[in-house]
N, C-alpha and C positions, 0 to 999 in steps of 0.2 A: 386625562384632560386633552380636547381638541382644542384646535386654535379655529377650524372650520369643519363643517357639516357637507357635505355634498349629496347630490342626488344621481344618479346617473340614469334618465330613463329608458324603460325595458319594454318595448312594446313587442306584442305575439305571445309565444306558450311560452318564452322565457321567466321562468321565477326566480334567479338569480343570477352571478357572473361569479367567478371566482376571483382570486384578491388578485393573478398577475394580470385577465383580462379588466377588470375595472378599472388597474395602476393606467395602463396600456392607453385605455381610453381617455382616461382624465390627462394623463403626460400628452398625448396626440393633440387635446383641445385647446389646451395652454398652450402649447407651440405652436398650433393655428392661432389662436387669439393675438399669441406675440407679434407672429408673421404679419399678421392683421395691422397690428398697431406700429407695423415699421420697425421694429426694436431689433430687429437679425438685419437690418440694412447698412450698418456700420457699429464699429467696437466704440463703446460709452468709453473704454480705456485708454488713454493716451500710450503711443506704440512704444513709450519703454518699461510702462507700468504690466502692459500687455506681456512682453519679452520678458519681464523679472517675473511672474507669476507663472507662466509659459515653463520657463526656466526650473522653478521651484517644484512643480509639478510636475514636470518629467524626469528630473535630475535630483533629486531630493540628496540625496548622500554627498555629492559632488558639491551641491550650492550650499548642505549646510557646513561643509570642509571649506570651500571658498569664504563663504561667510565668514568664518570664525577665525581666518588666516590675514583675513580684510582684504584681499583681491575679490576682481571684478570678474562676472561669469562670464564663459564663454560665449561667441556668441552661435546663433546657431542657424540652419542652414534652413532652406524652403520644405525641405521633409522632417525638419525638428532636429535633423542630426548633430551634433557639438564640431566647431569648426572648429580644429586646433589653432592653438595660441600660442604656438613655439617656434 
């Protein structure tokens, strides 16, 4: 089951693409199309929704121990690194 069909056209002696060059193309046009539509021009996330998701996904082990202890995560630096909190 697709959720969508796509076409990718192939003009020349090319009769086909393989699965990683098609991905390749299709991911490149949507991120032009977005770029297009403004959507990479600021985060739709407010910046601490940003930072806990940020956070979650770089640190996973750490936020789900923080988590579960109910302290708050660390916060973290302009290269993603965890500022200590001691």
């Amino acid at each position: 089951h697709a959720d969508q069909h796509i076409m990718v056209p192939m003009l020349g002696m090319v009769h086909s693409l393989n699965v990683s060059v098609a991905t390749a193309l299709i991911l490149f046009e949507a991120a032009r199309q977005r770029t297009e539509a403004g959507l990479y021009d600021s985060s739709r996330l407010d910046p601490q929704e940003f930072e806990r998701r940020l956070f979650e996904w770089a640190y996973p082990s750490i936020a789900s121990s923080r988590k579960s202890e109910g302290r708050a995560y660390p916060t973290l630096s302009e290269s993603g690194e965890i500022i200590p909190d001691w």
